[in-house]
C-alpha positions as CSV (number, residue, x, y, z in Angstrom):
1,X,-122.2,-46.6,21.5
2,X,-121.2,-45.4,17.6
3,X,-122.1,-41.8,18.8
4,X,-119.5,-42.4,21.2
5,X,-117.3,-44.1,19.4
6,X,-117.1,-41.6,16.0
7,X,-117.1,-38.9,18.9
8,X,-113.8,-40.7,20.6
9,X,-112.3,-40.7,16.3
10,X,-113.3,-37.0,16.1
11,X,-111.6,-36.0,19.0
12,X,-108.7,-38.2,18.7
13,X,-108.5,-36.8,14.7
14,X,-108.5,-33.3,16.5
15,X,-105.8,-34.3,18.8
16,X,-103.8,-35.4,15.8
17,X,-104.2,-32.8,13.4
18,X,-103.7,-30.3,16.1
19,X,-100.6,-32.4,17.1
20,X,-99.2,-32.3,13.4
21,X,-100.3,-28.4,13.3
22,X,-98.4,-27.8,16.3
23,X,-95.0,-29.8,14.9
24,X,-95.1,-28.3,11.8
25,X,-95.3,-25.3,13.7
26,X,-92.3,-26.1,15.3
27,X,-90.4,-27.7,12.8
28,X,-90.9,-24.2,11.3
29,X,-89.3,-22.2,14.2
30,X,-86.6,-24.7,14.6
31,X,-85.5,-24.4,11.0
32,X,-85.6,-20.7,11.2
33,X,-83.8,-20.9,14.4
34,X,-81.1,-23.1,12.4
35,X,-81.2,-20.8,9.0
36,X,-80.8,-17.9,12.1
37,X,-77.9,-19.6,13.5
38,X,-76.3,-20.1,10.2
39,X,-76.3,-16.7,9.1
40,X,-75.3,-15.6,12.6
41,X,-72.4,-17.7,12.4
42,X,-71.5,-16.6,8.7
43,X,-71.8,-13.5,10.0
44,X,-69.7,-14.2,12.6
45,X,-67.1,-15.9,10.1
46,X,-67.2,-12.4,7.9
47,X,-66.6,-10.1,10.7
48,X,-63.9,-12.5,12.1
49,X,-62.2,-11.9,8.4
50,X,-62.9,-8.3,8.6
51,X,-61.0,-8.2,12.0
52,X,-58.2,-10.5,11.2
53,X,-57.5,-8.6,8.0
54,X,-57.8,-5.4,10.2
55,X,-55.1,-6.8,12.6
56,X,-52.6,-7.7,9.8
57,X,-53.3,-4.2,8.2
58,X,-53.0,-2.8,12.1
59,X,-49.5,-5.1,12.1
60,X,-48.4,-4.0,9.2
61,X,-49.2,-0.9,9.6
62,X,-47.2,-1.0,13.4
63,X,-44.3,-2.6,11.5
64,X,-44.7,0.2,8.8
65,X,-44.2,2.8,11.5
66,X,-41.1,1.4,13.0
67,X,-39.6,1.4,10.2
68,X,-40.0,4.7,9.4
69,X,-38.9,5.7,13.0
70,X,-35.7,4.0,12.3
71,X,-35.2,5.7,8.9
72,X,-36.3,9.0,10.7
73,X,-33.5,8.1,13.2
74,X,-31.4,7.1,10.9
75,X,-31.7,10.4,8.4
76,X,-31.4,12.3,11.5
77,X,-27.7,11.0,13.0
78,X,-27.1,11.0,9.1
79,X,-28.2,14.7,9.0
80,X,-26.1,15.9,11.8
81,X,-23.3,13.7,10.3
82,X,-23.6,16.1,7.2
83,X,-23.3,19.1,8.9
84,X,-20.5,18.6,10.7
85,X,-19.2,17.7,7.3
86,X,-20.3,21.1,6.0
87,X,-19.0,23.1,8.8
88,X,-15.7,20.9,8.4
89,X,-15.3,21.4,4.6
90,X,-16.5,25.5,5.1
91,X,-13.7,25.7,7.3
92,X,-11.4,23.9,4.4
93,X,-13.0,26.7,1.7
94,X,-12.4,29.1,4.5
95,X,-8.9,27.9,4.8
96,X,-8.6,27.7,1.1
97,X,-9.4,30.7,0.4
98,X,-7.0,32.2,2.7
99,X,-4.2,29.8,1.1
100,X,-5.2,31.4,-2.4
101,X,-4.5,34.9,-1.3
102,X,-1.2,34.0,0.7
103,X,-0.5,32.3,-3.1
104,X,-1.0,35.0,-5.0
105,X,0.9,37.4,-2.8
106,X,3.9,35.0,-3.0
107,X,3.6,34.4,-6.4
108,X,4.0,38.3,-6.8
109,X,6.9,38.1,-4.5
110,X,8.7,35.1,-5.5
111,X,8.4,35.0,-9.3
112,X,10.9,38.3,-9.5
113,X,13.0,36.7,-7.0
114,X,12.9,33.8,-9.2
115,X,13.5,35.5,-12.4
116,X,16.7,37.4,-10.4
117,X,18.1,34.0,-8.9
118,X,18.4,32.7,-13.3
119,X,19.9,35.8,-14.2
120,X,22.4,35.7,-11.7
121,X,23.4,31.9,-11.8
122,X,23.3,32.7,-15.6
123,X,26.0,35.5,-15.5
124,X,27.8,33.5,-12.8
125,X,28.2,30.2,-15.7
126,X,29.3,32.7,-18.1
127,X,32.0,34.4,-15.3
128,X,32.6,31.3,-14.4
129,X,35.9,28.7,-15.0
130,X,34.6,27.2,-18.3
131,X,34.4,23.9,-16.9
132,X,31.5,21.5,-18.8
133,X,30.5,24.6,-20.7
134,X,27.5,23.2,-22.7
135,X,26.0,21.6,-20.2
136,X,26.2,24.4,-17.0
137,X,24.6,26.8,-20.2
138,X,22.2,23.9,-21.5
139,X,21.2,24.0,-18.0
140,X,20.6,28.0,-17.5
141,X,19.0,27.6,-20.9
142,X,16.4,25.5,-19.9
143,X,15.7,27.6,-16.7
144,X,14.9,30.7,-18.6
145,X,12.4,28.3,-21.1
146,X,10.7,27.1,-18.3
147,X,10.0,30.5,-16.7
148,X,8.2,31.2,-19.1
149,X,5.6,28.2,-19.7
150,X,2.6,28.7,-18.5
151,X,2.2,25.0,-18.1
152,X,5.1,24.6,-15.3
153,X,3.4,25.2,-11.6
154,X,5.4,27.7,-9.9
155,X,6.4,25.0,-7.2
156,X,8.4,23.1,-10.2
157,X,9.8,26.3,-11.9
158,X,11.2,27.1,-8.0
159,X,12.2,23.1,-7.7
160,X,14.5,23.7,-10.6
161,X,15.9,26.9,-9.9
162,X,17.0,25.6,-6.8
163,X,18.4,22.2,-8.0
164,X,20.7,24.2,-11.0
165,X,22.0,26.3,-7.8
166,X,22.7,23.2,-5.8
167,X,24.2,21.2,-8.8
168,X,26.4,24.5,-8.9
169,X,27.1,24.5,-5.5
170,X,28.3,21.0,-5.2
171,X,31.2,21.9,-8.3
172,X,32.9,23.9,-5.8
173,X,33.1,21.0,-3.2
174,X,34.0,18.2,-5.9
175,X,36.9,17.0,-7.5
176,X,36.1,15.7,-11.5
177,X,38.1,14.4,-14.6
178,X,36.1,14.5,-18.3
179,X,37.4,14.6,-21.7
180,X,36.2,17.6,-24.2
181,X,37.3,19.2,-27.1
182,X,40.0,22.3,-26.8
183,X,41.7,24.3,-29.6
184,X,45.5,23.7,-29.1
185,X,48.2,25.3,-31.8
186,X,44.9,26.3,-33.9
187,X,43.3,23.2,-34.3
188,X,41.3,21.1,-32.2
189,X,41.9,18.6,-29.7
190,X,40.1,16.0,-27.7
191,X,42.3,16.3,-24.1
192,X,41.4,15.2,-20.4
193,X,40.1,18.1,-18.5
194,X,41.3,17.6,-14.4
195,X,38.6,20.7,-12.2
196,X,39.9,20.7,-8.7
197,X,36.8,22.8,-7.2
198,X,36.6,26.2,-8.4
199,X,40.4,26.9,-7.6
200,X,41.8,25.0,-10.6
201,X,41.3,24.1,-13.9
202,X,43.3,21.7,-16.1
203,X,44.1,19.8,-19.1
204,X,46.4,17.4,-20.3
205,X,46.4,16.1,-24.2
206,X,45.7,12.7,-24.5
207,X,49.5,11.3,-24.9
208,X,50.6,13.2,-22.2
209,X,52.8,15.6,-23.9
210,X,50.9,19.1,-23.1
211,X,49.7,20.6,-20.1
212,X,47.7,24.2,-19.2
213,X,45.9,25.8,-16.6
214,X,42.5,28.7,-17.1
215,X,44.1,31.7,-16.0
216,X,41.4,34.4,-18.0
217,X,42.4,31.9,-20.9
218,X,44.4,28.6,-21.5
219,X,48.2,29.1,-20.7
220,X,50.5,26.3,-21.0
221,X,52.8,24.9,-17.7
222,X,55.7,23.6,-17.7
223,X,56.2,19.4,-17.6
224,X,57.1,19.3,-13.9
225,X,52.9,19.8,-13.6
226,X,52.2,16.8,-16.6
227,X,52.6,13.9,-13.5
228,X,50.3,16.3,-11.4
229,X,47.7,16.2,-13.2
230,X,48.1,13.0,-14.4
231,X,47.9,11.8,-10.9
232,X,44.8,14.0,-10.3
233,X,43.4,12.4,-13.0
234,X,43.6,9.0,-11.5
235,X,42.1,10.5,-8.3
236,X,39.1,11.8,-9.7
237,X,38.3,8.8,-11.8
238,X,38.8,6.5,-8.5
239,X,42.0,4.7,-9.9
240,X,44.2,6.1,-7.5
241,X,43.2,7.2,-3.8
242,X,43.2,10.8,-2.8
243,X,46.6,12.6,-2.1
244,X,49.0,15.9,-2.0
245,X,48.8,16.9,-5.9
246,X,51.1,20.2,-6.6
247,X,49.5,22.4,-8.8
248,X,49.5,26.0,-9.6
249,X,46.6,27.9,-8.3
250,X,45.5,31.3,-8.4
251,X,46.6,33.3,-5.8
252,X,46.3,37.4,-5.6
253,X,45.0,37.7,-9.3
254,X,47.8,35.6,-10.9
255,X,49.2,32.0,-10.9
């Protein structure tokens, strides 16, 4: 019965120690199967990093691109922009040019006509009636200074030329009173000068008593003509309005 018995411990011993062998033997697989499925899933959590860092570099990379296909488009349009702008500011050069050499050939054209338009009006003041003497010569004076400053465009020198002819122009179609300074009886005078045009030239002294007409020089009239030109006076000055005045003119090369 003890040989039965010890035989029953043995064998239950041998169950029991095989039993813990065989759990230990699992508790070792499952714990590798647990350190397996950690590291597979830290694996898993590295390459899920690796591939979302690879999407925002691909994203950014995408967004990257279409930006530079908009600047492309953009310095494209912008380029054709540009040479439109060349082609439009070659064809100013071009037109430019062309404007240069038109200028120079009627700078060598109208600079002698210029020069020839001062001489004449220059001769035609001294010829002239000598009505506002120092200022018609003042004025042909400063005509011939400016032709010849280097510093006046030619478009200002031909401004003025133009202006002293028109000023000169307009004497002929004007009536005008001013006082100046004439040599009467060898001494001088201040009197009233009356210029009727270019047909007439007066003056009359200041109290009335003397009256003379430019015929090649100053000759006296008679009084009948004093109220005349009194009167023509008062016309040009706007005192009076305009009316008949008789006056001696010249006629056939006398008066």
């Amino acid at each position: 019965m003890r040989i039965i018995i010890i035989n029953w411990v043995c064998g239950l011993a041998s169950v029991m120690l095989c039993s813990l062998a065989h759990a230990a033997d699992h508790k070792d697989k499952l714990q590798n199967t647990i350190d397996l499925q950690i590291k597979t899933e830290l694996t898993a959590k590295k390459s899920q990093k690796k591939i979302d860092g690879l999407a925002d570099q691909a994203d950014q990379m995408l967004a990257e691109y279409r930006n530079l296909l908009r600047q492309a488009e953009s310095l494209r349009i912008y380029n054709n922009q540009l040479d439109k702008l060349v082609l439009s500011q070659q064809g100013e050069i071009d037109s430019i040019a062309e404007q240069l050499i038109n200028m120079e050939t009627t700078q060598r054209e109208i600079v002698p006509l210029m020069l020839k338009m001062v001489e004449v009006i220059s001769q035609f003041v001294a010829l002239d009636i000598p009505f506002l003497p120092e200022e018609r010569q003042f004025r042909v004076a400063e005509l011939q200074t400016i032709m010849e400053r280097a510093d006046v465009s030619l478009a200002e020198k031909y401004r003025r030329v133009l202006e002293a002819y028109q000023v000169e122009t307009e004497y002929g179609r004007t009536i005008e009173a001013y006082q100046d300074e004439l040599e009467l009886d060898e001494r001088i005078r201040t009197v009233n000068f009356l210029r009727i045009g270019r047909v007439g030239l007066y003056y009359l002294t200041l109290d009335g008593q003397q009256a003379g007409v430019w015929d090649a020089g100053w000759r006296p009239l008679d009084s009948e003509y004093r109220q005349a030109i009194d009167k023509g006076l008062k016309v040009a000055n706007k005192q009076l309005p305009p009316d008949l005045l008789v006056l001696p003119i010249k006629t056939e090369g006398t008066l």
